[in-house]
C-alpha positions in Angstrom: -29.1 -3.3 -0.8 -26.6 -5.9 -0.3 -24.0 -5.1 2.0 -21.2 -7.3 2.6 -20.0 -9.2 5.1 -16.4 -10.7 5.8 -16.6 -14.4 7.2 -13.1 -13.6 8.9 -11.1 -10.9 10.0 -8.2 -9.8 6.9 -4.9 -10.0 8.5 -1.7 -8.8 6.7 1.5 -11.0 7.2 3.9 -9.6 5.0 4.3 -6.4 2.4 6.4 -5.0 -0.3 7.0 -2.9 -3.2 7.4 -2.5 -6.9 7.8 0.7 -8.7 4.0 1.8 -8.8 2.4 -0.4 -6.0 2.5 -1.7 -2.7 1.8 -5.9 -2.1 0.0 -6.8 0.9 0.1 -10.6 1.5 -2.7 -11.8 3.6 -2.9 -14.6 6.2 -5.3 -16.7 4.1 -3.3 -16.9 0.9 -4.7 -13.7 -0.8 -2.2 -11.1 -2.4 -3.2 -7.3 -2.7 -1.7 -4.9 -5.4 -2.3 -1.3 -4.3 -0.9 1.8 -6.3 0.9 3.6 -4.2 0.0 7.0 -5.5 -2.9 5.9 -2.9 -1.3 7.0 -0.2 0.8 10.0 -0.9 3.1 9.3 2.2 4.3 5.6 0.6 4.4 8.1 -3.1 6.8 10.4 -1.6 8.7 8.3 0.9 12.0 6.8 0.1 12.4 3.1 -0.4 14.0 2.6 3.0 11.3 4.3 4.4 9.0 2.4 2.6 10.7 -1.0 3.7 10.4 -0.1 7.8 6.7 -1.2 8.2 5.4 -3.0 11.3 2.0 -4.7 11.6 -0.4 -3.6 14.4 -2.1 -5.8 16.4 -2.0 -9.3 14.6 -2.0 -7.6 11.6 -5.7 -5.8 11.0 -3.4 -2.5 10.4 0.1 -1.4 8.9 2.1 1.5 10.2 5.3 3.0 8.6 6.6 5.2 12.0 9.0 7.5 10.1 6.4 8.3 7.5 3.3 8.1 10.0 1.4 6.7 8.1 -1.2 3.6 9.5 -3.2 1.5 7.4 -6.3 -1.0 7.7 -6.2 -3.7 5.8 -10.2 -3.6 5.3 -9.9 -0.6 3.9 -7.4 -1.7 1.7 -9.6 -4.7 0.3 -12.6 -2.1 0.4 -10.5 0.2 -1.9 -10.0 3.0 0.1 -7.8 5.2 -0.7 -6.0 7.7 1.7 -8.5 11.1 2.7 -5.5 13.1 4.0 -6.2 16.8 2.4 -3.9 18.5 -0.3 -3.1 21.1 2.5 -2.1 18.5 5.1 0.3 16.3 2.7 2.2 19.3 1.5 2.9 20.4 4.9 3.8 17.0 5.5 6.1 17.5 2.6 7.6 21.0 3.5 8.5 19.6 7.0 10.6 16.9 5.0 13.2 19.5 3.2 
């Protein structure tokens, strides 16, 4: 089995949106397209919600506060997608109305 090592640390530097993903740049030059139907919380936030990110640390992770949601950016390039339950994301939802 091979299993794969990253020669450096992914960092994010910058992200935004279209209508169906997110964009990730990354400090070496790279560009990640995501769907956000990924991560339900980016789905069903609004944009503005969407647009109020911060980076943690020097950028390993990504954090929207008003949508708590936090993501790494290996997992992003591993293609992870979110493991929050159907239970947990419509309470989530309900607590939004």
């Amino acid at each position: 089995m091979i299993t794969l090592v990253l020669e450096e640390k992914p960092l994010a530097v910058d992200i935004s949106f279209d209508s169906e993903n997110m964009i990730v740049e990354l400090a070496d030059g790279r560009s990640l397209a995501i769907p956000i139907e990924w991560y339900p919380r980016l789905f069903h936030g609004t944009p503005e919600e969407r647009k109020n990110w911060q980076l943690l640390g020097d950028g390993y992770a990504i954090e929207w506060p008003g949508l708590d949601e936090h993501i790494g950016v290996e997992g992003l390039l591993a293609g992870r997608r979110s493991e929050e339950s159907e239970k947990s994301i419509q309470r989530w939802l309900d607590s939004r109305e």
